[in-house]
C-alpha angles and dihedrals in degrees: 000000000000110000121174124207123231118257109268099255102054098083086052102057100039086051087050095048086045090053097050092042092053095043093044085057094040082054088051095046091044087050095047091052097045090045097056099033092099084063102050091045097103098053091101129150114169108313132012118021115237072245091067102039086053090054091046078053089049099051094042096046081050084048103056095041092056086043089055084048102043105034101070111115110075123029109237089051092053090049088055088047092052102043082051093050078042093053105044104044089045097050091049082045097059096027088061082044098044098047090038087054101038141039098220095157128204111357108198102290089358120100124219112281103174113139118160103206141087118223123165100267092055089039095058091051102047075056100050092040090056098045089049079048100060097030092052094054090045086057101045088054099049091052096044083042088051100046090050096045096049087044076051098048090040091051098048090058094041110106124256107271112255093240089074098043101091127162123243112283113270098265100052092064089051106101111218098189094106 
């Protein structure tokens, strides 16, 4: 079978235009959020405002943006960076589908958020969160592909360990041609 790998610079690039993508969502979600906290302020049943849990979306949305960015060296760190941008997009993602679609009420310290209606702010984030969403995930499985591909590859070239390199038995280096 003839395979041919991809040039060297491919995975990269495609890793760098996911990350800005993500991060680039994860900014419009944390914008959206920030920008219609104030209305959403007096939604309060005993313990966090539907305000408050916007801004907590909002910072962690800031958060995980800067994290994608930042956290691009090492592998294991890049990995971290994308399962947070994955999280958090996804969990804002389900939480504006969930309460559109049902009415759950109060959960413990959150109020009731149900509001069965679509309008262009929440809209643009439902977007933004979905396409973090995806891009995230496809981020997170071409770093984890590509560092198991280049272990793979490492591991492959590597020489065999000592411990199996054994000379023949004994009696299979006596010549018995005498």
């Amino acid at each position: 079978m003839f395979t041919r790998s991809l040039p060297r610079w491919v995975v990269p690039a495609v890793l760098w235009v996911l990350r800005v993508v993500t991060a680039g969502m994860l900014a419009v979600d944390a914008y959206t959020h920030v920008d219609q906290a104030f209305r959403y302020e007096p939604n309060r049943d005993n313990g966090l405002s539907q305000g408050d849990l916007f801004r907590i979306e909002a910072g962690a949305a800031s958060f995980a943006a800067l994290a994608v960015l930042v956290l691009v060296g090492r592998t294991a760190w890049a990995l971290v960076g994308w399962a947070l941008a994955i999280i958090v997009a996804a969990s804002a993602l389900g939480a504006v589908m969930i309460y559109t679609h049902y009415d759950i009420g109060a959960l413990g310290p959150l109020p009731n958020m149900y509001e069965p209606f679509w309008f262009a702010e929440k809209t643009r984030a439902a977007v933004a969160e979905g396409i973090a969403t995806g891009t995230g995930t496809l981020g997170f499985l071409i770093t984890a592909w590509s560092a198991w591909a280049s272990r793979r590859t490492k591991r492959a070239t590597l020489p065999e360990p000592l411990a199996r390199r054994r000379d023949p038995p004994l009696r299979a280096r006596i010549r018995h041609d005498t």
